[in-house]
C-alpha positions in Angstrom: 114.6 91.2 97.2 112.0 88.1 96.2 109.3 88.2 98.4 107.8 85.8 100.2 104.5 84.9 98.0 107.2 85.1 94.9 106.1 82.4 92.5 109.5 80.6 92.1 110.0 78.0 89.9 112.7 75.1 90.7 113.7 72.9 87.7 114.2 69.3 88.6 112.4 70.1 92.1 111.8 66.1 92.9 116.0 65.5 92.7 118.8 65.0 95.0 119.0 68.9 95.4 116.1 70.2 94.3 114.1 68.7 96.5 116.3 70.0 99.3 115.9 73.4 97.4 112.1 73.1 97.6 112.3 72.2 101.5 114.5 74.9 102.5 112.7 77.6 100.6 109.5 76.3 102.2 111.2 76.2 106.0 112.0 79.8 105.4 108.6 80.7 104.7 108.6 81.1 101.0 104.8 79.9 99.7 104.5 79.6 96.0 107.3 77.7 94.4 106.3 75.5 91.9 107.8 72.3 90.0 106.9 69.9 87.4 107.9 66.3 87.0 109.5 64.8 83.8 105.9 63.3 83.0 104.5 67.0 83.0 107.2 68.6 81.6 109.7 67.2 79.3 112.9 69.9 79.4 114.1 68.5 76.4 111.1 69.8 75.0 111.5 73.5 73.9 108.0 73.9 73.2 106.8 72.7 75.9 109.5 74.6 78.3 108.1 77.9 76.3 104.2 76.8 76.8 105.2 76.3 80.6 106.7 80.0 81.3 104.0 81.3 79.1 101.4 80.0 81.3 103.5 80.1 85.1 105.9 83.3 85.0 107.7 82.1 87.2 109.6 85.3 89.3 112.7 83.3 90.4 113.9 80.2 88.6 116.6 77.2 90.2 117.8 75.2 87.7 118.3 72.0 89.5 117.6 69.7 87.0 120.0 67.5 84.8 121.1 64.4 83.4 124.0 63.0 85.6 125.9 59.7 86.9 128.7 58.4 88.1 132.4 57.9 86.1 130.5 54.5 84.7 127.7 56.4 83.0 129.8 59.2 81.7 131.7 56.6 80.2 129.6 55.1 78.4 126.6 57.8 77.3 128.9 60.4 76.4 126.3 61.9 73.8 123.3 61.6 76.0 125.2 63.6 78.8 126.6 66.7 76.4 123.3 67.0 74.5 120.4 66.2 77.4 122.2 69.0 79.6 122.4 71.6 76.7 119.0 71.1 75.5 117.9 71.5 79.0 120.2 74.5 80.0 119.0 76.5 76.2 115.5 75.8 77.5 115.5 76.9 80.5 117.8 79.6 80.4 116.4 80.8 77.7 113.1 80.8 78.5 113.4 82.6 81.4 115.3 85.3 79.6 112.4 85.6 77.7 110.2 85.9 80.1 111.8 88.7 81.9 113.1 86.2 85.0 115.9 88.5 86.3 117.0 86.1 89.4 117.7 82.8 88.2 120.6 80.0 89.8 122.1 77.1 87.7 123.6 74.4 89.3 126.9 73.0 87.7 129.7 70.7 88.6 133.4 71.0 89.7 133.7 68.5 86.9 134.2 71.6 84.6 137.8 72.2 85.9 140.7 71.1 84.2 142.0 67.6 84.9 145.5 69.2 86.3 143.8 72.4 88.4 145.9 73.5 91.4 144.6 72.7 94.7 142.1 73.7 96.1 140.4 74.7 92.8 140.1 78.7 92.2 137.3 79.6 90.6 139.7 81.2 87.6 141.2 77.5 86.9 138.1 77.4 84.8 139.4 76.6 80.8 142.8 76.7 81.8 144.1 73.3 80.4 142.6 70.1 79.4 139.7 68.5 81.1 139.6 65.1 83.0 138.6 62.5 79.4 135.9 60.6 81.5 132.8 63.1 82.1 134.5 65.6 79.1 130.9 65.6 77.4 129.2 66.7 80.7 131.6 69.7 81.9 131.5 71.4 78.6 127.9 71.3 78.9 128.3 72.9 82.4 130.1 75.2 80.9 128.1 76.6 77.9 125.8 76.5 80.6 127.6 79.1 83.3 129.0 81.3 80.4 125.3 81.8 79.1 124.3 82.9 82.4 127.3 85.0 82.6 126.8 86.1 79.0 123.1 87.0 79.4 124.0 89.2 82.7 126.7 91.2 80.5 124.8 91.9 77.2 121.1 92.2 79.2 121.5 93.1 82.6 120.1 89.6 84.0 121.1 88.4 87.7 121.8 84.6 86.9 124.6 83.4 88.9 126.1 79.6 88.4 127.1 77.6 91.5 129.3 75.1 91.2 129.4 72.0 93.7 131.5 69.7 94.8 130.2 66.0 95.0 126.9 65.7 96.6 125.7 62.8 99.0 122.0 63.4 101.0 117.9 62.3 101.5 116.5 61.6 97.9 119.8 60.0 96.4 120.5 58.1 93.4 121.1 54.4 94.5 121.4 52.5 91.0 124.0 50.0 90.6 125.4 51.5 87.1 124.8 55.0 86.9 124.7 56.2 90.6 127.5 58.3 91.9 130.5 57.2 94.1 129.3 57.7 97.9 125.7 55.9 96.9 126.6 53.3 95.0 129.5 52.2 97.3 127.0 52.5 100.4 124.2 50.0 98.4 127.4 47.5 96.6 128.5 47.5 100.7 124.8 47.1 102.3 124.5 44.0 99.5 127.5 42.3 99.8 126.9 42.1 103.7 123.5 40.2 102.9 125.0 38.2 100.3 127.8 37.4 102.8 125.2 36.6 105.4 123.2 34.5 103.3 120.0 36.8 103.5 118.8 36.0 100.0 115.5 37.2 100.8 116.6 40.7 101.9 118.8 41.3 99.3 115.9 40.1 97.1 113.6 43.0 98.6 116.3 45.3 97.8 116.9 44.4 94.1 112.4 44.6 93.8 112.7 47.9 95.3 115.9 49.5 93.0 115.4 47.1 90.2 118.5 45.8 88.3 118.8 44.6 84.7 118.7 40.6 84.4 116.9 40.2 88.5 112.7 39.0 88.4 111.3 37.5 90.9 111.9 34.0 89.6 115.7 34.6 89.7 117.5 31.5 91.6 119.8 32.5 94.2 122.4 31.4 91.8 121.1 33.7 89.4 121.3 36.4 92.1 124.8 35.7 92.3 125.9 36.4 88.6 124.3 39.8 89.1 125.3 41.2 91.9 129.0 39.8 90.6 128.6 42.1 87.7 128.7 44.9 90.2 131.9 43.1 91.9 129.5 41.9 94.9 130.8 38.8 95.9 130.0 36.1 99.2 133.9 36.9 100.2 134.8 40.6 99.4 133.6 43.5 97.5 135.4 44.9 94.0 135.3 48.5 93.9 136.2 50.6 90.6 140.2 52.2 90.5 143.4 52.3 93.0 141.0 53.6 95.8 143.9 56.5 95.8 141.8 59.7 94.1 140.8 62.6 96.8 137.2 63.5 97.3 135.3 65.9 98.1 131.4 65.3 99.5 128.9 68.1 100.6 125.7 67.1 102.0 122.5 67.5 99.7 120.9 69.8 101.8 123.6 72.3 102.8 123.9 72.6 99.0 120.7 74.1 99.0 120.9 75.7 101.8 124.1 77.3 99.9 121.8 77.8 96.7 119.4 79.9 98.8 121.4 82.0 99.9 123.0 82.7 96.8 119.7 83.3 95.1 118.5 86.1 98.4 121.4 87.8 98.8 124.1 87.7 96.0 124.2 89.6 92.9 126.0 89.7 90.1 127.5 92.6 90.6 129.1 90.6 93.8 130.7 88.1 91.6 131.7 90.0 88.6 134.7 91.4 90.0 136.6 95.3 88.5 138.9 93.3 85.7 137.6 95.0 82.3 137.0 91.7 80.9 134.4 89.8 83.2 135.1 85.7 83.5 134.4 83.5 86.4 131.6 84.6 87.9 130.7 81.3 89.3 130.6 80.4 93.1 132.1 77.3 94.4 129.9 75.5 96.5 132.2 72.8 98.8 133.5 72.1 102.4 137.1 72.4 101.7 137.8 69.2 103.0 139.0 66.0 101.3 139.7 62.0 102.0 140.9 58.8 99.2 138.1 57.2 98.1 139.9 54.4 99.9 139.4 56.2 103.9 135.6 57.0 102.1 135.0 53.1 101.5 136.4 52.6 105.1 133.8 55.0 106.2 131.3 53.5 104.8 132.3 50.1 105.6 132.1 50.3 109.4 128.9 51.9 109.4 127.1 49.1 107.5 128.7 46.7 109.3 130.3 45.3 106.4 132.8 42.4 107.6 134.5 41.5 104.1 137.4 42.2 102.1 137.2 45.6 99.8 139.1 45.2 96.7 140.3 47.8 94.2 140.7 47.3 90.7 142.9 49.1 89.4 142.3 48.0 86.0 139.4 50.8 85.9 139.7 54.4 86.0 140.0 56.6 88.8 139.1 59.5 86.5 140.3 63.1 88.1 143.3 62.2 91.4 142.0 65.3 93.2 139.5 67.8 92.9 139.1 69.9 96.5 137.5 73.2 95.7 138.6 76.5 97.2 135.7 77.4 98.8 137.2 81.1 100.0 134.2 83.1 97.7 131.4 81.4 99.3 132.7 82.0 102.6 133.6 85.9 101.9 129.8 85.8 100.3 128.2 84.7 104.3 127.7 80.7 103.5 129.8 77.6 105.1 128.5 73.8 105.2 127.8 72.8 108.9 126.7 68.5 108.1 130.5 66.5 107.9 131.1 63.6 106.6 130.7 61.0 109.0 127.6 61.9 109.7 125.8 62.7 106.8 127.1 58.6 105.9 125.1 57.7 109.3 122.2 60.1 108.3 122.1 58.5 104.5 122.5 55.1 105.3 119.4 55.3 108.0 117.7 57.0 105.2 118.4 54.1 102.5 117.7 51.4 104.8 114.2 53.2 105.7 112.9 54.8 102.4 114.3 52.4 99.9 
């Protein structure tokens, strides 16, 4: 048990989930949990990772925090995404090995599942054929990542146990035009292309100043504004969206996945997940709703709830990356955990939160 005055520390704590993390730990009355921000500690840094557990000893550890994006970013920074994520994971990990943590939860990705899994994704499709090219450099970092945590429990008796979730939409969201995930970035490319169809040059001139994007100042002509937001396919008459529109999606709410974390880390063991086969694999937990829609139904979604009045179209010409990736979400439920937030609402709840905090 981790009791209530437990000084737990949660990596990447000002995030899409671990902020959640912090806030549901603190609603169910737990009183020293502790974070530090890039600025204070650089996870990269392995001395500095080392000073930190030296000074904090931290009890319980979430490791929330990582260097993630959409199918653009893992495109393009294919080396920043495979090293940034093991340097942090061999820091933190490792650290709190060495520091006697023994309850520690690292968040992953269904990303690390081949490109061809069956569906719903068991959690024993893991490195059974190829993965999906795009984000390759990120899901083997998820990986090595899961299998030390595994590894550390086998050879030294540790209690780390790696959740895996499914895409995740919620409060505290990454809203960047170029390296934002899908549900985001098509809510802000929708919410500006409305504006730009309306004319309302001086809210979508608030919006840019608030969420900067490369090439806008505050001198930029409305012409100029143009050219930018065209770069993201925003145009006056319709909206160009990435791929066929055809891929199935899966979204879980940011704050049932910590909820779901939580729950993991208070009352599942490793000896829940390790299962009686003589050699022990898969110990992760899939973390999902077990529900899926085409990123085309998701843009339709989004569309009417923003009020969006234009054309959407796909090109095709860009990837779709993976064509479906639902996970079987049968061990979390046998473990006591299910979602309770669908999708059309958490859309309503995140759009109201976008168009009030950003």
């Amino acid at each position: 048990m981790i009791s209530k005055d437990a000084k737990i520390y949660v990596a990447g704590h000002r995030g899409l989930v671990g902020s959640a993390i912090k806030r549901n730990l603190e609603k169910r009355g737990f009183t020293n949990i502790i974070g530090r921000t890039h600025k204070e500690l650089d996870l990269l840094d392995p001395v500095a990772v080392r000073e930190f557990f030296d000074a904090e000893k931290p009890e319980a550890v979430v490791l929330a925090a990582a260097h993630v994006g959409g199918i653009m970013a893992n495109s393009i920074y294919r080396a920043d995404f495979i090293y940034q994520n093991l340097q942090i994971q061999q820091n933190v990990i490792g650290e709190a090995w060495r520091h006697g943590v023994k309850k520690l939860v690292f968040l992953g990705s269904t990303c690390i599942y081949p490109r061809e899994a069956p569906q719903p994704i068991p959690e024993d499709a893991l490195l059974t054929s190829p993965l999906e090219y795009t984000n390759e450099p990120y899901a083997i970092a998820k990986i090595a990542g899961l299998k030390l945590c595994e590894s550390l429990n086998l050879q030294y008796g540790t209690d780390y146990i790696a959740v895996m979730p499914t895409n995740l939409y919620g409060p505290g969201d990454n809203f960047h035009l170029e390296n934002s995930h899908v549900l985001p970035a098509m809510i802000r490319k929708m919410h500006l292309a409305k504006l730009l169809m309306a004319g309302d040059y001086a809210a979508i001139r608030k919006d840019l100043e608030r969420l900067p994007v490369t090439g806008y100042s505050q001198q930029s002509s409305d012409a100029e504004i143009d050219n930018i937001l065209g770069r993201f396919g925003i145009y006056p008459d319709r909206l160009e969206l990435w791929g066929s529109g055809s891929p199935l999606r899966e979204f879980l709410w940011s704050e049932d996945m910590a909820d779901a974390t939580v729950h993991v880390m208070l009352n599942v063991s490793f000896d829940d997940v390790r299962g009686n086969s003589k050699e022990v694999r898969n110990c992760h937990i899939n973390i999902g709703t077990g529900k899926e829609l085409t990123i085309g139904q998701l843009a339709q979604f989004i569309k009417e709830e923003v009020g969006y009045g234009g054309e959407i179209r796909w090109d095709s010409t860009k990837p779709d990356g993976t064509m479906r990736k639902l996970c079987d979400v049968s061990k979390i439920h046998q473990l006591g955990w299910r979602h309770t937030v669908e999708l059309p609402d958490g859309i309503k709840r995140l759009y109201q939160w976008y168009r009030e905090e950003i």
